[in-house]
C-alpha positions in Angstrom: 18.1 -19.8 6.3 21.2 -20.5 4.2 24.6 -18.2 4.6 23.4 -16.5 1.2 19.7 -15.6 2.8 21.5 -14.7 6.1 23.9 -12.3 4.6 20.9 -10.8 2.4 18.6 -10.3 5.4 21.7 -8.8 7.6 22.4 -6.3 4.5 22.3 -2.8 4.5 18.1 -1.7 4.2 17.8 -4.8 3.1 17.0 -7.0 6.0 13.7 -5.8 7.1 12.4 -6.2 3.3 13.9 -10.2 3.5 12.3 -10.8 7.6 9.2 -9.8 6.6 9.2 -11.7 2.8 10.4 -15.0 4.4 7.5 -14.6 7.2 4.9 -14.2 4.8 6.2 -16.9 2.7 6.4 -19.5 5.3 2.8 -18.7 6.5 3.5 -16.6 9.3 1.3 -13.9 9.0 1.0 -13.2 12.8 4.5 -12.4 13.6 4.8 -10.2 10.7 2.4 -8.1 11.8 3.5 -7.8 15.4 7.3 -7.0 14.2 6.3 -4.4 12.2 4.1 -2.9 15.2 6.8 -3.0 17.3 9.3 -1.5 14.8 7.2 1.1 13.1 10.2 2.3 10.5 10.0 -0.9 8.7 6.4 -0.5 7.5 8.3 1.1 4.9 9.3 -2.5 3.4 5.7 -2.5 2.7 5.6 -0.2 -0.5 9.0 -1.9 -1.6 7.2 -5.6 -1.4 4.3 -4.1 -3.5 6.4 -3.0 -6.3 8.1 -6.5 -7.1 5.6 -7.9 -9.5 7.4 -11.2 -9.0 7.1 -11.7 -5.4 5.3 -14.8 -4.5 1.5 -14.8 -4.3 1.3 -15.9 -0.5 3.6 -12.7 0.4 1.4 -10.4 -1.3 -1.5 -12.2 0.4 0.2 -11.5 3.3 0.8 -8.9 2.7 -2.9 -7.3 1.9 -4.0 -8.8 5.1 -1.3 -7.0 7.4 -2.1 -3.7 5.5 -5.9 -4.3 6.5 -5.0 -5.0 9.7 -2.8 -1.8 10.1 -4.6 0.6 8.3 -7.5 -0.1 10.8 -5.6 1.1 13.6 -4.0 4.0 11.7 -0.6 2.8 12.3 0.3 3.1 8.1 -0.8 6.7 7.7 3.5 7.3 7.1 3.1 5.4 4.2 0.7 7.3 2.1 2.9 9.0 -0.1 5.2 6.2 -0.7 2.3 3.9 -1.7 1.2 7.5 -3.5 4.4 7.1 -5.4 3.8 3.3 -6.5 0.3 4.4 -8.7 3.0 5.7 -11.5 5.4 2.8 -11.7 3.2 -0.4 -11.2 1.1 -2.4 -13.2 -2.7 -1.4 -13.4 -4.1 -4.6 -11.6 -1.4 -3.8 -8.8 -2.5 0.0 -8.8 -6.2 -1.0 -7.8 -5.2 -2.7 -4.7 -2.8 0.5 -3.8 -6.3 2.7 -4.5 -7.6 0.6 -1.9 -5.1 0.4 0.4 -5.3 4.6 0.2 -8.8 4.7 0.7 -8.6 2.5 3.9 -5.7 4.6 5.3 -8.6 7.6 4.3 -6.3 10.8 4.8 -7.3 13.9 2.9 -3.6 12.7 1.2 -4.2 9.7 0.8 -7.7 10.7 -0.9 -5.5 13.2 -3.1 -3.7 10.1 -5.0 -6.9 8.2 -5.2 -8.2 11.5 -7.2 -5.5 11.6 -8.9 -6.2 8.1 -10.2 -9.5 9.5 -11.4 -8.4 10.6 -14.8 -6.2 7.9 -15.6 -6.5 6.2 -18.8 -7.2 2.9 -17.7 -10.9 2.1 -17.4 -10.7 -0.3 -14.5 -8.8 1.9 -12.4 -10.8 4.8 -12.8 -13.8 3.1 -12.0 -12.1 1.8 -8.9 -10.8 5.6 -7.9 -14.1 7.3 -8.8 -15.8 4.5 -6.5 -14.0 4.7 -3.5 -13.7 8.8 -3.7 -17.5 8.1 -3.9 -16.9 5.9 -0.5 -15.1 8.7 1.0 -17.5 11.2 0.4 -15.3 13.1 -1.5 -16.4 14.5 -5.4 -14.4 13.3 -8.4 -14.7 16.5 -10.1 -14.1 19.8 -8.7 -17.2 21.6 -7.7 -18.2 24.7 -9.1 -19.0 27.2 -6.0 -22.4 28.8 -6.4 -21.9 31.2 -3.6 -21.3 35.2 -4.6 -17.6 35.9 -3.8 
């Protein structure tokens, strides 16, 4: 790293957003993933990766497949509503891989922003939500209760 990059990455909340950029970028996908399991508050560099349009394609790569990887385990539940908050300020293309990421972290919250998502005007994206709120068992629509009160 140069003195710039080093000064970046030893910033103030800045440096686990830069470590974990300039692993994915140089291919090491591994030792991403392990750093963040062993320092759990920095998943929250996750969200702010996902929201730079202009981050290089093998980062958000990389970043998809640690977000797999961790969702299976249930290690990013503490980043539902952050990733929640994303659907409203990202391009839609970027806002069906955040439905998805939701729907493999599967918490009734998590399944509350994928409804959400239902109703948006974009058609793609409200396939995708109806479909994986579909996946999840879960109706798109609230259901009318039949039963007498």
């Amino acid at each position: 790293m140069t003195a710039k990059e080093i000064g970046l990455w030893i910033g103030p909340g800045n440096h686990d957003k830069a470590y974990i950029n300039g692993l994915l970028k140089s291919g090491q996908l591994d030792s991403a993933r392990i750093w963040l399991q062993q320092h759990p508050t920095a998943l929250s560099c996750i969200p702010e990766l996902l929201a730079d349009e202009a981050i290089e394609m093998t980062v958000r790569i990389g970043l998809d497949a640690i977000i797999e990887q961790l969702a299976a385990s249930g290690e990013l539940s503490s980043l539902t509503h952050s990733l929640g908050r994303l659907l409203d300020s990202v391009a839609d293309s970027l806002c069906i891989d955040i439905l998805h990421y939701l729907a493999m972290i599967g918490s009734p919250e998590a399944q509350g922003y994928i409804q959400a998502c239902a109703a948006r005007p974009h058609p793609e994206v409200q396939r995708t939500a109806k479909e994986l709120l579909d996946e999840l068992k879960m109706p798109t629509r609230p259901v009318k209760s039949t039963a007498p009160l």
